[in-house]
C-alpha positions as CSV (number, residue, x, y, z in Angstrom):
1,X,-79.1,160.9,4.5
2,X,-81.8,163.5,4.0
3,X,-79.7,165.9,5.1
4,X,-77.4,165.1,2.3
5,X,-80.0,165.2,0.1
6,X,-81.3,168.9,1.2
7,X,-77.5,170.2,0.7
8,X,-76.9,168.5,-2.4
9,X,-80.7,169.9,-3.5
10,X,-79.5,173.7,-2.3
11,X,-76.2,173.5,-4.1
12,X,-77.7,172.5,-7.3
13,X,-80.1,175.2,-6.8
14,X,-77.5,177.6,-5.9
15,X,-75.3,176.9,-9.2
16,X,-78.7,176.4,-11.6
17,X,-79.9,179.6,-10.5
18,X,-77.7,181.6,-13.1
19,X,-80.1,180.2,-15.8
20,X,-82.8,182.2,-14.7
21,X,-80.7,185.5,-13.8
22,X,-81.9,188.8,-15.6
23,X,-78.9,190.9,-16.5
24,X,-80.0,194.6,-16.1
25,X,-77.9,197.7,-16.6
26,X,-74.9,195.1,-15.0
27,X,-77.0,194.5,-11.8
28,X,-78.2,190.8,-11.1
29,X,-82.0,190.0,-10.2
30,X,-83.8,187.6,-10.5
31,X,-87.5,186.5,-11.2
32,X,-90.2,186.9,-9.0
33,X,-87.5,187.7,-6.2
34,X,-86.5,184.2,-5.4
35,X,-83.0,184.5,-3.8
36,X,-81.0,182.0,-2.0
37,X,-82.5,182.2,1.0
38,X,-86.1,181.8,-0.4
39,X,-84.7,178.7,-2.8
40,X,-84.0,176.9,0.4
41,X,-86.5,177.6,2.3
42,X,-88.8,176.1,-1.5
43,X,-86.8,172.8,-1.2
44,X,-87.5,172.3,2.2
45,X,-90.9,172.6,1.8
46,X,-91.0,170.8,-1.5
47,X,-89.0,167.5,-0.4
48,X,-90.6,167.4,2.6
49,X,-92.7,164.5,1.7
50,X,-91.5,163.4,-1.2
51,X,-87.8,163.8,-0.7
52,X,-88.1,161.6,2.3
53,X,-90.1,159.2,0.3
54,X,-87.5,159.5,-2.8
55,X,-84.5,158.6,0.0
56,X,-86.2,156.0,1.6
57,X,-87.2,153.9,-1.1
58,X,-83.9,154.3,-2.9
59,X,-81.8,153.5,0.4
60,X,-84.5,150.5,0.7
61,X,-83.8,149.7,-3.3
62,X,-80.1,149.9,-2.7
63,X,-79.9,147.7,0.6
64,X,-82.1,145.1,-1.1
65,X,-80.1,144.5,-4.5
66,X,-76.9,144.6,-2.1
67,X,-78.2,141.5,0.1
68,X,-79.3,139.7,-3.1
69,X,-75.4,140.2,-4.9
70,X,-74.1,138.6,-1.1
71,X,-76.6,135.8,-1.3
72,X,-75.5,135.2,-4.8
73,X,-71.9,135.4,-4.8
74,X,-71.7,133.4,-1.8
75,X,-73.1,130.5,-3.4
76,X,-70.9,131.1,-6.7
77,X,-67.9,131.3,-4.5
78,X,-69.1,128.2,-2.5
79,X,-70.0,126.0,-5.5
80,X,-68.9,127.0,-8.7
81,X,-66.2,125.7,-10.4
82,X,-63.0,127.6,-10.1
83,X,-62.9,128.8,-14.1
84,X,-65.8,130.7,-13.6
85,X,-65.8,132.2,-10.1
86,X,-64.4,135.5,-11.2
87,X,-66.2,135.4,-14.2
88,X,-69.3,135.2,-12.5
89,X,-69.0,137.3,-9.6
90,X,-68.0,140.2,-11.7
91,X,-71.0,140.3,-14.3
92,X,-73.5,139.6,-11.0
93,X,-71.6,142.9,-9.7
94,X,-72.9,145.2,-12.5
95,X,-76.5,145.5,-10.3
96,X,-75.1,146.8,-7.1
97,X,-72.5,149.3,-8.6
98,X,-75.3,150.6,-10.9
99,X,-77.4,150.4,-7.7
100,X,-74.9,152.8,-5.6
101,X,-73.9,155.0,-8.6
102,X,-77.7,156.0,-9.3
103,X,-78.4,156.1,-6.1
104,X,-76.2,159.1,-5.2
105,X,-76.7,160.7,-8.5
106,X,-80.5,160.8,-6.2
107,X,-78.6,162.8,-4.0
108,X,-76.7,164.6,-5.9
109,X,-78.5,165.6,-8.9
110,X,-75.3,167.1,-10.7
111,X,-73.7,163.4,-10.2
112,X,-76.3,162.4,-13.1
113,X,-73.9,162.4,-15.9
114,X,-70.8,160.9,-13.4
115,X,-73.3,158.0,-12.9
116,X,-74.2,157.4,-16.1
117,X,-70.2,157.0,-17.2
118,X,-69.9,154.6,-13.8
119,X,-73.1,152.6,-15.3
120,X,-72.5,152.8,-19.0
121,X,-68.6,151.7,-18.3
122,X,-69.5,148.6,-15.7
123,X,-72.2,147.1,-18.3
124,X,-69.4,147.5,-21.0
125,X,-66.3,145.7,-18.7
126,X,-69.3,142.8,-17.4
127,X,-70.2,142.0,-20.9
128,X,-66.4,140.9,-21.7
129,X,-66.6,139.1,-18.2
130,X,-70.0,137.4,-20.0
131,X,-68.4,135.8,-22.9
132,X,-65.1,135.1,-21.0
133,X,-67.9,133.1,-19.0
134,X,-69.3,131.8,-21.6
135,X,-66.4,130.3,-23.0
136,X,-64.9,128.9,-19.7
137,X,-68.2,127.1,-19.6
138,X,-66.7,125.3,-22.8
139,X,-63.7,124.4,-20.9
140,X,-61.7,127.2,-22.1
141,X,-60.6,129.1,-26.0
142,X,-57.9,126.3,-26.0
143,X,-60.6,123.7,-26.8
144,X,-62.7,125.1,-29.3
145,X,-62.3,123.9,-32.6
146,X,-62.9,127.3,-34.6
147,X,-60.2,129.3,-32.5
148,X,-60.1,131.9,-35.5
149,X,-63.8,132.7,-35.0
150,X,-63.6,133.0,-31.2
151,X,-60.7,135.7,-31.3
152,X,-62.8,137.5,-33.6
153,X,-65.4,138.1,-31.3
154,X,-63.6,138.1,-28.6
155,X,-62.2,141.2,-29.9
156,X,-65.5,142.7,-30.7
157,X,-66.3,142.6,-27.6
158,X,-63.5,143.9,-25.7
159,X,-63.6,147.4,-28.2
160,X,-66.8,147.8,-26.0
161,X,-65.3,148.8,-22.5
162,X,-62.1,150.5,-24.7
163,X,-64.7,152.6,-27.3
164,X,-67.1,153.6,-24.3
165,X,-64.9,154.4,-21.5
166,X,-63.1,157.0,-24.6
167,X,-66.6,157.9,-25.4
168,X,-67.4,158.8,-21.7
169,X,-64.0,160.5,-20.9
170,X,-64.5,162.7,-23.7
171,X,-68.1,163.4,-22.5
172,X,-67.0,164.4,-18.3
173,X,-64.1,166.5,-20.1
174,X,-66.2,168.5,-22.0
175,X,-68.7,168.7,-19.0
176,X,-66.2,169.5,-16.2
177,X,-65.1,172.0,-18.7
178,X,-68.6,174.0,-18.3
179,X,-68.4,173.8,-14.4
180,X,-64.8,175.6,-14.3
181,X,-64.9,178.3,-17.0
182,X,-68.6,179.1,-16.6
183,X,-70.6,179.9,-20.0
184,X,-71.8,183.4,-21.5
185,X,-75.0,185.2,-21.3
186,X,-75.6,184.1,-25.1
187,X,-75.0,180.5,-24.0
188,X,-77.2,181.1,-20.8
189,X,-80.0,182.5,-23.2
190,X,-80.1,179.4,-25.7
191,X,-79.4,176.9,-22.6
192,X,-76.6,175.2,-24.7
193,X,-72.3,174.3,-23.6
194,X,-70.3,172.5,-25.0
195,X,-71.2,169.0,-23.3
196,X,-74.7,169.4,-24.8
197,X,-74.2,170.1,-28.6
198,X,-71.7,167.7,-29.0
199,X,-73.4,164.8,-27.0
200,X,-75.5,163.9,-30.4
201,X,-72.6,164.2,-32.6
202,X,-70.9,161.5,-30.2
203,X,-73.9,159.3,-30.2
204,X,-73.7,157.4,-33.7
205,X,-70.3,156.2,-32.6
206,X,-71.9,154.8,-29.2
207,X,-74.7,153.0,-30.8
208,X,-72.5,151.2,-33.7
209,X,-69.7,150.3,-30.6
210,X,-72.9,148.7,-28.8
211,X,-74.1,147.2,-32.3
212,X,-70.9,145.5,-32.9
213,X,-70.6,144.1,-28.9
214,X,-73.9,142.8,-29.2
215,X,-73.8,141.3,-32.4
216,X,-70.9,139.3,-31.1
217,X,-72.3,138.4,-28.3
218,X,-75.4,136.8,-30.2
219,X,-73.1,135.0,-32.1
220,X,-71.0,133.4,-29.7
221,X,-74.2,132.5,-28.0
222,X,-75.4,131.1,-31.4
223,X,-71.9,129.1,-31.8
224,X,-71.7,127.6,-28.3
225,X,-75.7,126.7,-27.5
226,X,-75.0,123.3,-28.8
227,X,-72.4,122.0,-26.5
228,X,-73.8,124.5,-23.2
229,X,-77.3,123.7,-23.3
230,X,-77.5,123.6,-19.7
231,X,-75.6,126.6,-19.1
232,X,-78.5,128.8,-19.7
233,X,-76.7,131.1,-21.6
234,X,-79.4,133.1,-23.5
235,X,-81.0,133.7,-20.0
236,X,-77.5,135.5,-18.0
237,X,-77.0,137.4,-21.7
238,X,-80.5,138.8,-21.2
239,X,-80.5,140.0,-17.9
240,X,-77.5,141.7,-18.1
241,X,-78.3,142.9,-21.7
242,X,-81.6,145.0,-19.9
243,X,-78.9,146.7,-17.7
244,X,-77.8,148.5,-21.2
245,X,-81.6,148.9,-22.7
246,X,-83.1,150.3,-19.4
247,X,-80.3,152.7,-19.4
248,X,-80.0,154.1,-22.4
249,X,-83.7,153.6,-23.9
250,X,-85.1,154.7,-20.7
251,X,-82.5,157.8,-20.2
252,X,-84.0,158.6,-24.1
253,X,-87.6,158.6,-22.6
254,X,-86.8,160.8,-20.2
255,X,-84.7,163.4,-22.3
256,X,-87.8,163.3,-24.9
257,X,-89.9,164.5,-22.4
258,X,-87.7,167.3,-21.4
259,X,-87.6,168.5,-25.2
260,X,-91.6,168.1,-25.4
261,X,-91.8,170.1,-22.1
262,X,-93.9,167.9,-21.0
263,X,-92.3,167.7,-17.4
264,X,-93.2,171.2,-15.4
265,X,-90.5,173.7,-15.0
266,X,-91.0,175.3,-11.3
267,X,-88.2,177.5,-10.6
268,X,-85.5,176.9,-8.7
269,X,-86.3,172.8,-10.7
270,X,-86.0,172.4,-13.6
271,X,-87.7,170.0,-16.2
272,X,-84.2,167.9,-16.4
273,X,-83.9,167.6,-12.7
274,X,-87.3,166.2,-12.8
275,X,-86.1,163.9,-15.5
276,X,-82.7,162.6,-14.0
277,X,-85.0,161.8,-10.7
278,X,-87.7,159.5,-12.7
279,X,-84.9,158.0,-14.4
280,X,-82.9,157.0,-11.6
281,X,-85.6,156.1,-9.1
282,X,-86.9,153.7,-12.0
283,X,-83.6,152.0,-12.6
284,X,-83.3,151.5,-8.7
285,X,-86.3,149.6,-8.6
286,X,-85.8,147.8,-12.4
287,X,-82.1,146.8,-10.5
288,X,-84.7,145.0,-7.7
289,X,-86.0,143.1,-10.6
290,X,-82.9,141.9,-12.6
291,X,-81.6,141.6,-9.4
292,X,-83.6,139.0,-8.6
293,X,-83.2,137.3,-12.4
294,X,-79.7,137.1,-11.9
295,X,-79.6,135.1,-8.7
296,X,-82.0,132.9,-10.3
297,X,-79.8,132.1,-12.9
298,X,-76.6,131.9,-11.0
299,X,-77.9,130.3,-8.3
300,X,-79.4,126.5,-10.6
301,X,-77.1,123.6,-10.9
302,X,-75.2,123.1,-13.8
303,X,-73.0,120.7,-15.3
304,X,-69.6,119.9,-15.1
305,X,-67.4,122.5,-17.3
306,X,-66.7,120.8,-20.5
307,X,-63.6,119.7,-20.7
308,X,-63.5,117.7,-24.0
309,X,-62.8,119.4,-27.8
310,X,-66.1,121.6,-28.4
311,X,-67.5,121.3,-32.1
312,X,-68.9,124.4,-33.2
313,X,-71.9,123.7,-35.8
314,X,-71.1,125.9,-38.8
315,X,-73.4,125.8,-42.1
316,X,-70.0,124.4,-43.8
317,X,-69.3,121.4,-41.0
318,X,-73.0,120.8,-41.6
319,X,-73.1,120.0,-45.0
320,X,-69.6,118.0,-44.6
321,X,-71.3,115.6,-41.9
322,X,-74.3,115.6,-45.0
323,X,-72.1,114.9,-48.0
324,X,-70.0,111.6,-45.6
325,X,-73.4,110.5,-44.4
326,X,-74.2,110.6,-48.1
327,X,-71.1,108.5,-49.1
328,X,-71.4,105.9,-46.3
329,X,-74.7,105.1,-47.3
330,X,-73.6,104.9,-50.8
331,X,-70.5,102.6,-49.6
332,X,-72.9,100.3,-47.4
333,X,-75.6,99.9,-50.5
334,X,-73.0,99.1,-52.5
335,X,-71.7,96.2,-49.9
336,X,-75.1,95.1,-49.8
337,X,-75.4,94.1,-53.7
338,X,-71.9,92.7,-54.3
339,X,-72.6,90.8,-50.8
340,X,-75.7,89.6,-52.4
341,X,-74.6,88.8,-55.8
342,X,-72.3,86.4,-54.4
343,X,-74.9,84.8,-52.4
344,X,-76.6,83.8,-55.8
345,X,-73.1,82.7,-57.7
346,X,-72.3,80.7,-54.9
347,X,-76.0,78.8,-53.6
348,X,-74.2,76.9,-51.7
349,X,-72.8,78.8,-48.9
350,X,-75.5,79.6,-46.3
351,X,-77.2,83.0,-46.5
352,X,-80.5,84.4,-47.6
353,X,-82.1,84.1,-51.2
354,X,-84.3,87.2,-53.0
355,X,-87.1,86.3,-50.8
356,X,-85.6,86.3,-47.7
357,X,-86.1,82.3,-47.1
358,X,-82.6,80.5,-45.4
359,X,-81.1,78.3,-47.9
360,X,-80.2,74.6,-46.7
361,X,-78.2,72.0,-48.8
């Protein structure tokens, strides 16, 4: 494995190299007289240490949130109900697949952006599974009362996996693009392609796709706490939700400190290999974490699925149940005084006067 990691390192060095190459009277040199040669000889001495380390505890990261997903889906397979087994074993799946995909974006640094499309689009497809979950906790679409309401969001959040796999695919075509026709010496100088000054442009639609799914999914929560109490549905929403923040906010961090230059530049690295390798060795340990939160959840007894018509409290059913509460204690008051106006036309039948004494003749 570190020997995949030293090639992968070499090959990325190889290929990054042309940022740094000095065109002079058409001959090709290069700073401070690093070559290939001397480029791998500086890895092997740089990830010496700390590449080992770096493999190591990512290989241990990967092997521990793979035996926690076994663990997990063997008792969901065991005793969950068969409505949500396949629900439920596909959102506890998004940890280990974003496990394995930033693990060999690790070892292969170029992989980064592949990884992120793996990551970004497994979140998006496990947070449909969620609210199909969510509902077949509920006993299933066909016994909700507001079916109209459900569809809606169900929709909203199925553009999720259709809006970011478009996003992504647009994004590796523009990268792979780069990688085949190469870029000019203008391009080289300012450090821009064509991957890189569109990825902001793109941005605004990902954030108002990820708005819109997790509005939805908010709201479904919001509509079916009531009847799944016990299903701990804020918790599983949560834990997956941190899958999406640690990527994207945490990716941001990184990036940020790549435009600050606050990471070191030390040629053949660069400052955004540095970054994709902090990024990606934190999410393998924050995958540990939620991990570990997800078996928690998935692992507690819960009720039987619902099976009975679920009433969905709306601000409108409220203030229905309100205004009949209203009238059937206007109805019974009224009972009451014709019941006891009757009482004192008739004094002879049996009851109870104005002072609550029992009247005997």
């Amino acid at each position: 494995m570190y020997a995949v990691f030293i090639f992968s390192f070499n090959k990325e060095i190889n290929q990054d190299q042309d940022q740094s190459v000095n065109y002079v009277n058409g001959r090709i040199s290069f700073p401070d007289g690093i070559g290939t040669n001397r480029n791998f000889n500086f890895v092997i001495s740089a990830t010496n240490v700390y590449g080992i380390t770096l493999v190591t505890v990512g290989t241990t990261s990967l092997v521990v949130v793979l035996a926690l997903f076994i663990d997990t889906l063997r008792y969901i397979m065991k005793n969950s109900s068969p409505r949500v087994k396949a629900h439920s074993a596909f959102v506890i799946g998004v940890y280990p697949v974003t496990s394995l995909a930033t693990y060999f974006a690790i070892l292969i640094p170029r992989a980064h952006l592949l990884a992120e499309a793996i990551t970004q689009g497994m979140f998006m497809a496990g947070m449909y599974q969620l609210f199909c979950l969510f509902v077949a906790y509920c006993g299933g679409e066909a016994e909700l009362v507001k079916k109209k309401t459900v569809r809606t969001l169900r929709l909203l959040v199925l553009q999720l996996p259709l809006v970011q796999g478009l996003v992504y695919l647009i994004l590796l075509v523009m990268w792979a693009e780069r990688e085949a026709n190469g870029i000019t010496n203008y391009e080289k100088l300012m450090n821009c392609s064509l991957y890189q000054i569109n990825y902001m442009y793109i941005q605004p639609v990902v954030i108002t796709s990820i708005l819109f799914g997790v509005w939805s999914m908010a709201m479904t929560i919001n509509l079916l706490k009531t009847s799944c109490e016990k299903y701990f549905l804020i918790g599983k929403f949560f834990v997956l939700q941190m899958v999406l923040i640690l990527a994207k906010l945490q990716g941001l961090a990184t990036r940020a400190l790549v435009w600050f230059q606050v990471l070191p530049c030390r040629p053949p690295i660069t400052p955004q290999v540095y970054a994709n390798l902090l990024h990606n060795s934190l999410m393998l340990l924050e995958m540990i974490l939620l991990s570990v939160l997800a078996r928690y959840l998935y692992r507690r007894s819960i009720p039987d699925i619902v099976t009975d018509r679920t009433r969905i409290s709306t601000i409108g059913s409220i203030m229905a149940t309100s205004e009949t509460f209203n009238n059937n204690n206007t109805i019974t008051c009224d009972n009451f005084n014709s019941k006891g106006s009757n009482q004192e036309k008739n004094p002879e039948v049996g009851g109870i006067d104005n002072y609550g004494a029992d009247i005997k003749e």
